[in-house]
Backbone as a ProteinNet text record, in pm:
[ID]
protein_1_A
[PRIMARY]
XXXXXXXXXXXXXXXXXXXXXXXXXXXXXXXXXXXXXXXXXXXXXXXXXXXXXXXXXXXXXXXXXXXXXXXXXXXXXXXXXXXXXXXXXXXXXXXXXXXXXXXXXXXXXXXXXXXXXXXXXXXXXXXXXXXXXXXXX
[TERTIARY]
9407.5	9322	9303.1	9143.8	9160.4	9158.9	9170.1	9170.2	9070.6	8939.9	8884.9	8878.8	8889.2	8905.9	9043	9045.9	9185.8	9118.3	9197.9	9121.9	9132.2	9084.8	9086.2	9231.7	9323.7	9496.1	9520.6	9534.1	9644.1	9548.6	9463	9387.5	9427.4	9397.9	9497.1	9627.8	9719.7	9830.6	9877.5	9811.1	9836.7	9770	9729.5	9659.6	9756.9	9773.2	9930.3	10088.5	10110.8	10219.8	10218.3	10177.3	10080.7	10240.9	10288.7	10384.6	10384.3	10419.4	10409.9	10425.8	10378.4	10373.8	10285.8	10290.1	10203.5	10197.4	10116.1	10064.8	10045.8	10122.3	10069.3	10026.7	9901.8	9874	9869.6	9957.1	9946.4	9804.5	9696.1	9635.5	9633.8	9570.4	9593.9	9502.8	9386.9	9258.6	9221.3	9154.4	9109.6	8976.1	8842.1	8716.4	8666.8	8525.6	8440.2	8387.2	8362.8	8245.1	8140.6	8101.3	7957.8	7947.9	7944.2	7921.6	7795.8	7863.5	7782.1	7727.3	7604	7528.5	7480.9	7446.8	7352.9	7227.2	7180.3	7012.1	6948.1	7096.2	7040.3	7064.4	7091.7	7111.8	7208.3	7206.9	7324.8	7374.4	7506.4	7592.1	7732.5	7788.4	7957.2	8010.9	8124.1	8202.9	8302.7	8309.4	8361.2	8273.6	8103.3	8041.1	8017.7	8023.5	8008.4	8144.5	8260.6	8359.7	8376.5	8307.3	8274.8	8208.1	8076.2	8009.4	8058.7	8149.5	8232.1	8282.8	8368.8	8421.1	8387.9	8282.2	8175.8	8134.7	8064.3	8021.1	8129.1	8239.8	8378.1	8454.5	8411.2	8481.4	8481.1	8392.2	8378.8	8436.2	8450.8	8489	8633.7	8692.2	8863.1	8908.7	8827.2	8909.1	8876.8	8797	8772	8894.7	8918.2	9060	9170.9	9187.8	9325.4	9357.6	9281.8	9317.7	9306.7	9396.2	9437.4	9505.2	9483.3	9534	9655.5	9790.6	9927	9952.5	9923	9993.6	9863.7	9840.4	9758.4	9798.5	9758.1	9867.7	9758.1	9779.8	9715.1	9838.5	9814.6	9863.2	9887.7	9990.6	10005.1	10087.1	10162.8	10235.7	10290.4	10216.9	10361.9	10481.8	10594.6	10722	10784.3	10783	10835.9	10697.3	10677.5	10603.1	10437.8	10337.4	10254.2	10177.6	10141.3	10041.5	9921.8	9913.4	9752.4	9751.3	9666.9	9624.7	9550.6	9601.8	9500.4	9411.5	9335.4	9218	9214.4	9264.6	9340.1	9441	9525.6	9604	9674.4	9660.7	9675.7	9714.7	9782.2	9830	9778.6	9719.8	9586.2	9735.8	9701.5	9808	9710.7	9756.6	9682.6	9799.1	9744.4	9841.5	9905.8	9829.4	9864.9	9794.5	9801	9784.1	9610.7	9604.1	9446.8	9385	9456.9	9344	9290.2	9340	9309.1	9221.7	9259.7	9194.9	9071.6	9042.1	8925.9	8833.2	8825.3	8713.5	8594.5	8685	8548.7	8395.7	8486	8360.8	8235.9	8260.3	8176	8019.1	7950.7	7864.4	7821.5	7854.1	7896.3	7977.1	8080.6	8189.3	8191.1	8122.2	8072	7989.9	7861.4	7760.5	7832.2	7943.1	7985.3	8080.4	8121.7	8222.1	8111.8	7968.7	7886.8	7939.5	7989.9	8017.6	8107.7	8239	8386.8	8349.2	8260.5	8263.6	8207.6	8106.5	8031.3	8102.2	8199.9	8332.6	8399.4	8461.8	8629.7	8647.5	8681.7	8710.7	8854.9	8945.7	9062.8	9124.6	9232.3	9284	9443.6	9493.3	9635.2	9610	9665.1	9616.7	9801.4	9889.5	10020.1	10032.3	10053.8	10100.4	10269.4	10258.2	10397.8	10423.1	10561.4	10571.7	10724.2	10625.7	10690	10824.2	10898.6	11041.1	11079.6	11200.8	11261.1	11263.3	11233	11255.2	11388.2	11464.9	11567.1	11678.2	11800.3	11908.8	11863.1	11872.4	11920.5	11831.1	11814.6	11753.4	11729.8	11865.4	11853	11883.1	11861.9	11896.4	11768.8
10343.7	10232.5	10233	10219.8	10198.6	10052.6	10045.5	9909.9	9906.1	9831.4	9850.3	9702.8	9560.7	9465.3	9364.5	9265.6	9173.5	9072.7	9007.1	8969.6	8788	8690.5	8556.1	8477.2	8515.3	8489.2	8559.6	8637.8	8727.8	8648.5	8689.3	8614.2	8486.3	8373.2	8243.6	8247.9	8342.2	8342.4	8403.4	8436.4	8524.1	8410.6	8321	8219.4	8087.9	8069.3	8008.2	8001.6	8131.9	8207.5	8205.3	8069.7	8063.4	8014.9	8161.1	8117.3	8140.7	8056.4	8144.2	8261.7	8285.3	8453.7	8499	8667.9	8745.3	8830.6	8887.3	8923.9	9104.6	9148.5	9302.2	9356.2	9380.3	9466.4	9618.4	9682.9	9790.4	9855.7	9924	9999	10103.5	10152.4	10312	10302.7	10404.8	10405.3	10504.3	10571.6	10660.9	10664	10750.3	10709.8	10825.8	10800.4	10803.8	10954.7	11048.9	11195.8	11099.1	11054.2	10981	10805.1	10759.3	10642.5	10542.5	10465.3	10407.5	10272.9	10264.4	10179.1	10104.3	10012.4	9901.7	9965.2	9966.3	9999.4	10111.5	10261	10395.4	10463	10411.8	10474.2	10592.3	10666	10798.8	10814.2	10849.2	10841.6	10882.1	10939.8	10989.3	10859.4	10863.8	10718.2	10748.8	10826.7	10829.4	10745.8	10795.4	10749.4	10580.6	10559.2	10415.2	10324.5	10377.2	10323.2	10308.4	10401.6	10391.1	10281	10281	10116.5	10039.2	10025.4	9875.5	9850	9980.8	9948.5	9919.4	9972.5	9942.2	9798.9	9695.2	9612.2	9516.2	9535.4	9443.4	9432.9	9473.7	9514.5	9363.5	9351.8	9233.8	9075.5	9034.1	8972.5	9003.9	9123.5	9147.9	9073.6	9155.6	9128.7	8934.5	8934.3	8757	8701.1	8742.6	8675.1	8686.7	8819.8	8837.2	8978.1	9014.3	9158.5	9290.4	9399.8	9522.8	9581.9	9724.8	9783.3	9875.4	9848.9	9881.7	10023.1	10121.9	10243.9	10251.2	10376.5	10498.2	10623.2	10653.9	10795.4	10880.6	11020.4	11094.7	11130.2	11104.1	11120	11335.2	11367.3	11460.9	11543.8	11485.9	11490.9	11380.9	11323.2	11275.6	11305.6	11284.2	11332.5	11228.9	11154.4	11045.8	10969.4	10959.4	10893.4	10955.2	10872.2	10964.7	11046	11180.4	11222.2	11202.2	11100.4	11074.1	11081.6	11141.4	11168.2	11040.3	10999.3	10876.6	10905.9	10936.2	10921.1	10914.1	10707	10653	10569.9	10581.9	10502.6	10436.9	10312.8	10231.9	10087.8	10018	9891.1	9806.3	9712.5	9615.9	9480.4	9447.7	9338.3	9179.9	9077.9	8937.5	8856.7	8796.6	8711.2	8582.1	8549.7	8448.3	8492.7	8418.4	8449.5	8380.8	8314.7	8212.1	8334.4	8371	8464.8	8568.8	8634.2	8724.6	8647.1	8535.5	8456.6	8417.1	8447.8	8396.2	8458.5	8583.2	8695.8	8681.3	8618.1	8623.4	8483.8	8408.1	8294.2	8317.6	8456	8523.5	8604	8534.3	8607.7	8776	8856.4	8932.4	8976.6	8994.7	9016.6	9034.4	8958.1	8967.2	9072.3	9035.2	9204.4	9308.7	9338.5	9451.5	9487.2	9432.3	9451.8	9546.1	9538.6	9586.2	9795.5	9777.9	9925.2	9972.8	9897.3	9914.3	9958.2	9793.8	9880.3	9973.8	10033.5	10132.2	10240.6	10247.1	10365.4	10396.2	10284.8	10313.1	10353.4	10452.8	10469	10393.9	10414.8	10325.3	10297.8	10190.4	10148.6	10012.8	10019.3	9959	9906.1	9740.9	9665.4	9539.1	9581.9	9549.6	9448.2	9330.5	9229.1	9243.5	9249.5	9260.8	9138.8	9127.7	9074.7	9167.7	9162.9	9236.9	9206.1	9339.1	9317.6	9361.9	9323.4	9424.2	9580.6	9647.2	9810.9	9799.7	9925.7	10006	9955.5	9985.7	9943.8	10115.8	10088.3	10191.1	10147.5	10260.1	10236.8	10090.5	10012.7	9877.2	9802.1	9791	9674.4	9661.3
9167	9204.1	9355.5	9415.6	9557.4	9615.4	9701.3	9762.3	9879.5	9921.1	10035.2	10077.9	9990.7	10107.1	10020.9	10072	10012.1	9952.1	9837.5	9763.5	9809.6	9717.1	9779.1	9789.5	9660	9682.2	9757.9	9805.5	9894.2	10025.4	10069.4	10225.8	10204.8	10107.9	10135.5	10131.1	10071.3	10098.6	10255.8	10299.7	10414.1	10529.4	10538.6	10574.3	10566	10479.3	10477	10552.7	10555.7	10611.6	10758.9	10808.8	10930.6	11076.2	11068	11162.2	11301.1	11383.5	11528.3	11551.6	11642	11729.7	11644.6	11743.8	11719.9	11563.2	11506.7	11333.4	11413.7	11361.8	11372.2	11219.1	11204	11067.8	11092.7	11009.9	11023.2	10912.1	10930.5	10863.8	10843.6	10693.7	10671.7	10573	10636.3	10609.2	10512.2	10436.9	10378.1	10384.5	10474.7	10448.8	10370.3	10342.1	10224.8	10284.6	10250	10296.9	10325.9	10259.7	10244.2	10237.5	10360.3	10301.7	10234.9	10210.6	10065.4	10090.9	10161.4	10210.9	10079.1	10115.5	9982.4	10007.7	10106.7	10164	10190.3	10146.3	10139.5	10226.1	10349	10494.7	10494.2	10567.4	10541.1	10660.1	10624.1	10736.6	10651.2	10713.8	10730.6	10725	10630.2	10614.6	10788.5	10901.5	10983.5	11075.6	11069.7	11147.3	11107.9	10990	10945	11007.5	10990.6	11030.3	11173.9	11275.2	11418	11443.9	11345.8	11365	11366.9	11251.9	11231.3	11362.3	11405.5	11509	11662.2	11684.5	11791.3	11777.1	11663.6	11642	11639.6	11606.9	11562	11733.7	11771.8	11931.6	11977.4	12059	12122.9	12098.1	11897.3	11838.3	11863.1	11827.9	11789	11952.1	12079.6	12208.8	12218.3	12181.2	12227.8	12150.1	12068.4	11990.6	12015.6	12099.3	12201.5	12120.2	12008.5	11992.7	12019.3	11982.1	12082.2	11968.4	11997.7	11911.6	12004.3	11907.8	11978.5	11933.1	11856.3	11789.5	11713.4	11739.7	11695.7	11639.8	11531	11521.7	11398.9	11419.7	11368.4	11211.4	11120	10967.1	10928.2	10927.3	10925.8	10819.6	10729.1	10633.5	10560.9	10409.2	10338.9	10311.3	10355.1	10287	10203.5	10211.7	10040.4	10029.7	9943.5	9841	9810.9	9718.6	9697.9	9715	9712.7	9816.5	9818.3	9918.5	9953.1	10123.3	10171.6	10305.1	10324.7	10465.8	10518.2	10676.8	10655.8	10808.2	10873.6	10890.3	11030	10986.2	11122.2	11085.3	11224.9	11206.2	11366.9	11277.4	11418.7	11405.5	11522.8	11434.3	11527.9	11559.5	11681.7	11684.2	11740	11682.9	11728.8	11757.1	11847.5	11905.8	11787.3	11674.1	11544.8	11431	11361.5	11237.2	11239.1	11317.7	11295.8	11397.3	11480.5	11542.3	11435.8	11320.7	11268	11165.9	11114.2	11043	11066.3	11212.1	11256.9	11270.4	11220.3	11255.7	11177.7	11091	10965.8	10981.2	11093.7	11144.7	11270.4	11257.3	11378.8	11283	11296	11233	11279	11417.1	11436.3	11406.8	11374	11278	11156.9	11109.9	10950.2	10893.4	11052.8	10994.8	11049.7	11108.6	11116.3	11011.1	10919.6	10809.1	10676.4	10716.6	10648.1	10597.6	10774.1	10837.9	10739.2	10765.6	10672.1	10532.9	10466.8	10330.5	10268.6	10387.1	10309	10382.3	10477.2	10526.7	10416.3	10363.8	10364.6	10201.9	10156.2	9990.7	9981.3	10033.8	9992.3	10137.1	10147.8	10236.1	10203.3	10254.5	10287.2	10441.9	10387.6	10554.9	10517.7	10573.5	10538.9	10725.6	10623	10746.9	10813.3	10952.8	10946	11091.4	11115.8	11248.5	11321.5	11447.9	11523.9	11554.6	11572.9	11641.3	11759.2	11812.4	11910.2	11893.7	12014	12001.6	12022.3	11991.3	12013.9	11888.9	11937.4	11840.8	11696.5	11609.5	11499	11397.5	11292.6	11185	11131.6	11098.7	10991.7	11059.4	11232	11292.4	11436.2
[MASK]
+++++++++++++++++++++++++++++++++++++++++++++++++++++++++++++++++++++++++++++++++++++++++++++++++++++++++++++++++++++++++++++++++++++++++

């Protein structure tokens, strides 16, 4: 099964969970050879996903977001093999900042980009910790 956006429980549950500090989502993208416009247009699900991201720009920084870790996907070694595209962790300063993207009507027409990018994707909420110390601490 792929996944390309979150559904209406999980976004209110995640909307809920509305605790101080900063929301790092980690993503892990999979895009499309071809993406898959409503209106026919052709384009590389890379180049579609550039849009999003070109168009989504201005919205993410007005909200205080930045992307912390970038990393090029180079081997699974535990679990299933699926290769992912991209893979980066967008960080917001709260949980309403991320919540808030979607009231930007810029923002919105750029999500046009995403879904006609992305064949599957994993968007895992996390909150940040201290560096250093050992594996489980």
């Amino acid at each position: 099964m792929n996944y390309t956006t979150f559904d209406k429980a999980g976004y209110d549950a995640f909307k809920a969970n509305d605790r101080a500090g900063p929301v790092h989502m980690l993503n892990l993208i999979k895009l499309r050879k071809s993406a898959q416009y409503a209106d026919g247009r052709v384009a590389t699900g890379a180049q579609a996903y550039a849009a999003y991201g070109r168009e989504s720009a201005a919205t993410f920084a007005k909200l205080g977001g930045k992307i912390v870790w970038r990393g090029q996907m180079e081997q699974m070694l535990i679990g299933p093999e699926k290769q992912w595209d991209l893979c980066f962790i967008a960080a917001y300063p709260s949980v309403e900042a991320f919540a808030s993207m979607h009231k930007y009507p810029e923002y919105r027409a750029a999500v046009e980009h995403r879904q006609a990018a992305v064949e599957d994707s994993r968007l895992i909420r996390m909150s940040p910790q201290d560096l250093g110390g050992n594996f489980g601490a």
